[in-house]
N, C-alpha and C positions, 0 to 999 in steps of 0.2 A: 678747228680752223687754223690755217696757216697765215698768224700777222708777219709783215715784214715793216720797217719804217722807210720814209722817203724822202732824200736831199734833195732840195731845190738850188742851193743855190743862187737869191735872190740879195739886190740890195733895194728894189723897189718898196717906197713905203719907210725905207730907214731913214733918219739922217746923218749925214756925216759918217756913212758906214764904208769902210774902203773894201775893196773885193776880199782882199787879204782875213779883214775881220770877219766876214760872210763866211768863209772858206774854213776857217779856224775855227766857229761857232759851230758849223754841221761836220765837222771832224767830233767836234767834241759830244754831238748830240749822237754821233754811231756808234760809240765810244758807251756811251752811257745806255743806246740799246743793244747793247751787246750785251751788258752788265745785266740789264733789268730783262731780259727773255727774247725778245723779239727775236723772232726766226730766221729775217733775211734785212741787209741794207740795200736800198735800191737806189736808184740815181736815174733823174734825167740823163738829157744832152740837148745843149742852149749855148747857143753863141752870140756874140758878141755886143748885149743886153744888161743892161740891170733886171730886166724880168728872170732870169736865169744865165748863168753861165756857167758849162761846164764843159766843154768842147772834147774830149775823152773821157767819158767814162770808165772804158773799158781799164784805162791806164789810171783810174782816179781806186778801182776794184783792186786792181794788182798791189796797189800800195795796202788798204786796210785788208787784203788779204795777208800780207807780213801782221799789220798792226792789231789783227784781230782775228786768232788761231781761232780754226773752228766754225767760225760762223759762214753763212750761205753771203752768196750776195748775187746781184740782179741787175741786168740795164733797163730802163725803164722810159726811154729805148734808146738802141743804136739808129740812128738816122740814118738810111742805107744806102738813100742817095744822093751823098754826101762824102759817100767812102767807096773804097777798091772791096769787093767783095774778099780778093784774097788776103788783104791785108788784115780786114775784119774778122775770117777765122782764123788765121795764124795768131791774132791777140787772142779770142777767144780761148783756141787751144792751149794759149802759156795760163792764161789767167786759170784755168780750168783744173789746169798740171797744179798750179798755184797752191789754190784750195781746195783739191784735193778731190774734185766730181761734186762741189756746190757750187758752181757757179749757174745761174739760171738767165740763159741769152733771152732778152727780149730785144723784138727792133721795129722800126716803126717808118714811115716815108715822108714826114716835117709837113709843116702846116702852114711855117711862118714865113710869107713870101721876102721880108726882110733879109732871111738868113739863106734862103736860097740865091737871091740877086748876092750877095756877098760870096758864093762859090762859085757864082757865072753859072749858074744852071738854071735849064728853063724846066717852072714848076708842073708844065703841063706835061713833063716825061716822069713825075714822082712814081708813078701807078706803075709806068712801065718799068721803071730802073729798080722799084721794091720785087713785082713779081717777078724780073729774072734772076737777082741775085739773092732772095729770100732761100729759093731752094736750094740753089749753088752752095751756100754756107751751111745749109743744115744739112742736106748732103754730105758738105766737106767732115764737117764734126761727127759724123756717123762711121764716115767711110775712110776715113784720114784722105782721102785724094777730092779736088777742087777741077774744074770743069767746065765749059761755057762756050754756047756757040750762037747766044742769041743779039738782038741790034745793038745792044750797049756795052755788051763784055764778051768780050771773044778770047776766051781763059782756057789756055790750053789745057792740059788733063798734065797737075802737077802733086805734087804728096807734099801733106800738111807737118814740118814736123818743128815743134816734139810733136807725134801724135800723140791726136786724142783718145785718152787711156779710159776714160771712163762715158757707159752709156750719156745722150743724153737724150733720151726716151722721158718726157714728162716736166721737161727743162728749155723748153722752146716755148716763148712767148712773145705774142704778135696785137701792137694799141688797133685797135679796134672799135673806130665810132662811127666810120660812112658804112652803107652795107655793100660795098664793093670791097673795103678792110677785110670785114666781116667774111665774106665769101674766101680772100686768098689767106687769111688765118688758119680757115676751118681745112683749106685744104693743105695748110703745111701742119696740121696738127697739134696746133700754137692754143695754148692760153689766151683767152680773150682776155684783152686788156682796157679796161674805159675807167674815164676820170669823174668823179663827184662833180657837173655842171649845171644839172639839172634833175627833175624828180627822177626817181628810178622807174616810175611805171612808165614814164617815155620810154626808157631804154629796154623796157623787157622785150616789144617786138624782135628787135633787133640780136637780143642775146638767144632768145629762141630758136632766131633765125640760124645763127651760130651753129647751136647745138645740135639742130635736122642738118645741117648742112656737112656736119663733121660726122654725124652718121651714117651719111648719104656715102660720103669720101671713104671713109675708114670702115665704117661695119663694127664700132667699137662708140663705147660711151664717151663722151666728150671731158675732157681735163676742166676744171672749174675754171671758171671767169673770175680774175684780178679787177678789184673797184681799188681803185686808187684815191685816197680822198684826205680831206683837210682840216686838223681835228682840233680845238680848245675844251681843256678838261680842266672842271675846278669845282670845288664844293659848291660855291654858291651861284645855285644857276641864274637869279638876274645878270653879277657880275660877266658869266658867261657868255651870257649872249651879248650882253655891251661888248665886250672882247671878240666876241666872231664876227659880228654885226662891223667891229672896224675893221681886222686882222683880216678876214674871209671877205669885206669888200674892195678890201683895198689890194688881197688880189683878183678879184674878176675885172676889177680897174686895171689890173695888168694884163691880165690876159686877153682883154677889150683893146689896148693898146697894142700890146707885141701882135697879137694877129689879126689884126686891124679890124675886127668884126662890124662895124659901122660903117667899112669901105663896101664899095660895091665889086671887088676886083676877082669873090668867086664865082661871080655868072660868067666871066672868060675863062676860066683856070679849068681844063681838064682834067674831070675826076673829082672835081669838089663840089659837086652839084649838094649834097649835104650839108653839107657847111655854110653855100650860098642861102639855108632853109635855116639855119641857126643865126646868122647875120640879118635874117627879113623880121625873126621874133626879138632880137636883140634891137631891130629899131624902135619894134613896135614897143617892147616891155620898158627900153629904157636901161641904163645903168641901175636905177633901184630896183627894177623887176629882175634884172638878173641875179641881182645880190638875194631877193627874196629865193628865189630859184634854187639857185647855191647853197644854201643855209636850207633847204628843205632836205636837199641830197645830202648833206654831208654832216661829220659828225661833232653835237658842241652841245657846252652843259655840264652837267653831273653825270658821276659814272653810273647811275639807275637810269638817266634818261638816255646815255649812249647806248646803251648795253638796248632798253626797250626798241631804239630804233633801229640798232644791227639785227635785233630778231623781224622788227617788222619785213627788215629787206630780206632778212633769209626767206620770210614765208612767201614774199612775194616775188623773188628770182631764184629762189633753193639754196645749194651749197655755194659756197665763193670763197675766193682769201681775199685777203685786206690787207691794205699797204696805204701807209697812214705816214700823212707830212705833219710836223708841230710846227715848222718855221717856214714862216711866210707872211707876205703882207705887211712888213714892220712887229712880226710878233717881236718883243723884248725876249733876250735869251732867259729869264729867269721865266717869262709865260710859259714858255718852250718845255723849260725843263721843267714846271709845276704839271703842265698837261701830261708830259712821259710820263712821271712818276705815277701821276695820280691813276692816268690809264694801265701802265704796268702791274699796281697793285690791286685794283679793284674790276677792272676789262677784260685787259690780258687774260688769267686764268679761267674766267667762265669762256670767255669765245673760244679759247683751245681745246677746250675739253669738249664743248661741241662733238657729236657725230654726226656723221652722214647719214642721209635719210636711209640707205642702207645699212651701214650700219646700226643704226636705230632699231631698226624693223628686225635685224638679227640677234642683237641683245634683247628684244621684247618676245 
């Protein structure tokens, strides 16, 4: 299995924490999964919040690509419309030259009607502005030349340079939680992308759905789906769960805030008819049912009882990677760095060793 770790980038939950300090703390925790194994760093993109800020990723990748020889790294996502599609692969392509063919583009079309009224865009074009310029970029990274003749970008046929020097066949990844995501994922050939929100047997229709639909497109097996999730690792699992139980509420406290989930604003918003389904259980459950929710999906405890439950989810959605945040919610940096270490030494190793149920079957 391929773990990557995840920066957020929050000061929600802290006090007295300056962006600076936030900013300084997830340098230092990449820094230290770089050292301890982990496969990829990954990064949102979050503007103008305490719930997240990170307003370029792509140029937050190009720096630990200097500061960190070697290692993979990932957007987790590029918000697309929010940006020039060409400008997006021409970063791409440097960061890529960068690190040298690890760099894994993910991108995504924003949630947060906040951060779109602060770019003057109306969010009911999100769906269209991701499905024209989705393909135009992954196109552009393929083919070195950029393209576009549809309502939003009318991009002449221009060449990407430096060009892009290395495949990137199995390095395109697309957040993936409405089943209309879900549907332009499968047909750019993207990595399904979904976050720890809820049980995972909600989400197996949806990942399934994925998978028939990438087959349908391609004629090929589907690239595994990225769980993105939120994790407290410590010997003693009472303390544990006291620990997730504040850390892991206090952010769905956030994320109940930043995208206002108790509004009623996605029964208007074109294309978020899913989300308006996730806001009608979010009144009904409450803030402590969501937190109950949360803490079912995601990972917290002892590294026996992490490791029991990434197998539960293997068995019941197959193969996947994981991409796992330790800061959030007010974690303290020293929780942060108790959970890495502990999950590096005792997690880490058995999930990667993992095979695929193909491979399985061929070693057996």
């Amino acid at each position: 299995m391929d773990v990557g770790m995840m920066m957020v980038f929050s000061t929600y939950g802290w006090e007295n924490c300056t962006d600076q300090r936030a900013w300084e703390e997830e340098i230092h925790l990449a820094r230290l999964a770089a050292d301890l194994g982990f496969d990829c760093i990954w990064s949102a993109e979050h503007h103008f919040a305490d719930y997240s800020f990170v307003p370029d990723n792509i140029q937050l990748m190009s720096y630990l690509a200097g500061v960190l020889p070697g290692m993979s790294f990932g957007t987790a996502a590029v918000i697309l419309p929010w940006h020039d599609p060409l400008r997006v692969a021409e970063q791409a392509a440097v960061l890529d030259m960068l690190c040298k063919g690890k760099f894994r583009f993910g991108m995504g079309r924003g949630l947060a009607r906040r951060e779109f009224h602060a770019f003057r865009l109306n969010m009911d074009e999100s769906r269209g502005r991701f499905d024209e310029a989705a393909p135009m970029i992954v196109n552009a990274l393929k083919t070195g030349f950029i393209e576009g003749d549809g309502p939003f970008y009318k991009q002449p046929r221009v060449e990407i340079r430096p060009r892009p020097a290395y495949a990137f066949d199995g390095r395109i990844y697309a957040v993936a939680s409405s089943e209309d995501s879900v549907v332009s994922a499968a047909k750019l050939g993207a990595h399904i992308v979904m976050f720890a929100d809820r049980p995972w047997e909600m989400r197996l229709p949806v990942i399934e759905r994925g998978r028939a639909l990438h087959r349908q497109f391609h004629g090929t097996e589907p690239p595994h789906v990225m769980l993105t999730e939120f994790c407290v690792c410590g010997d003693d699992l009472s303390k544990t769960e006291e620990e997730a139980r504040q850390y892991q509420g206090k952010f769905v406290e956030s994320n109940f805030h930043h995208y206002e989930f108790l509004g009623e604003h996605f029964k208007s918003v074109k294309g978020y008819d899913s989300y308006q389904q996730k806001a009608e259980i979010a009144r009904q459950a409450g803030l402590t049912g969501a937190i109950e929710g949360f803490m079912k999906a995601a990972s917290w405890g002892t590294p026996d009882k992490i490791l029991q439950g990434l197998e539960d989810r293997r068995r019941l959605l197959g193969n996947f990677e994981l991409n796992v945040a330790f800061r959030f919610g007010g974690t303290p940096l020293e929780v942060s760095e108790r959970s890495m270490k502990l999950f590096a030494k005792e997690v880490l190793p058995v999930v990667k060793a993992w095979k695929s149920e193909p491979e399985r079957a061929a070693a057996e």
